[in-house]
N, C-alpha and C positions, 0 to 999 in steps of 0.2 A: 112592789115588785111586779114586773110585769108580766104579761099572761106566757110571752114569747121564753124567757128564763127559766120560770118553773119547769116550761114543756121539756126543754134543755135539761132540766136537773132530774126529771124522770127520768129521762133516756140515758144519761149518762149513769144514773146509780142502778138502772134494771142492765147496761150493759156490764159496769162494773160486777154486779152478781152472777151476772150468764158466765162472765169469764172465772168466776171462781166453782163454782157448780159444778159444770160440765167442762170434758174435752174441748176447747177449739182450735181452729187455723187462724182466725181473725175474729174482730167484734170492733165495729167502728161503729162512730156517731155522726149521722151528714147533716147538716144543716140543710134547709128547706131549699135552698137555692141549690144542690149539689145534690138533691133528693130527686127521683123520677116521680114521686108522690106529691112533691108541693109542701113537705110535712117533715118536722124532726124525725128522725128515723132512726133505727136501730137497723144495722147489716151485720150480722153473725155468720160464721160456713164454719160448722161444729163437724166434728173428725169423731170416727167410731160409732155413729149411732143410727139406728132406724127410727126414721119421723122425727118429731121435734117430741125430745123428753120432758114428762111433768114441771120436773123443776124449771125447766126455758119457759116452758106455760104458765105456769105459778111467778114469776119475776114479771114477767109482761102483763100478767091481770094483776098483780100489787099495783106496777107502776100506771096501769091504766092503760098500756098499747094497745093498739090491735092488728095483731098477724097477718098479712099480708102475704096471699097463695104464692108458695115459689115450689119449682118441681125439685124434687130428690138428685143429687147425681150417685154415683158408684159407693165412694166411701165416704163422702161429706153429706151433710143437711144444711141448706141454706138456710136463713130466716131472716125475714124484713119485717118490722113490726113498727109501726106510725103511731105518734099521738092523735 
């Protein structure tokens, strides 16, 4: 298996948990090419919360990501998180 797949199978199963976890509006998966990062990525915009909560934090250091600065808006939390 190659190294590009696995990265693919983290992001998809730490997105699949964010969406059961928490509140969201969305939780996609962008491949590297469709990524601002160059990088599998996770994009979440989680509804109801201030900051990014434990558990968002907790899926993304299972799966190995790492969070990626995005600003707060009103009543959503962004999150981008790259292998």
């Amino acid at each position: 298996m190659s190294c590009t797949v696995e990265e693919r199978r983290r992001v998809r199963r730490a997105a699949r948990a964010i969406r059961d976890e928490v509140p969201t509006e969305s939780v996609d998966v962008l491949a590297p090419s469709a990524s601002q990062y160059d990088a599998w990525t996770l994009d979440a915009v989680l509804r109801d919360v201030e900051g990014v909560p434990p558990e968002v934090l907790r899926e993304l250091a299972l799966a190995g990501l790492t969070l990626q600065p995005m600003p707060s808006q009103t009543e959503y939390q962004h999150v981008a998180a790259t292998v």
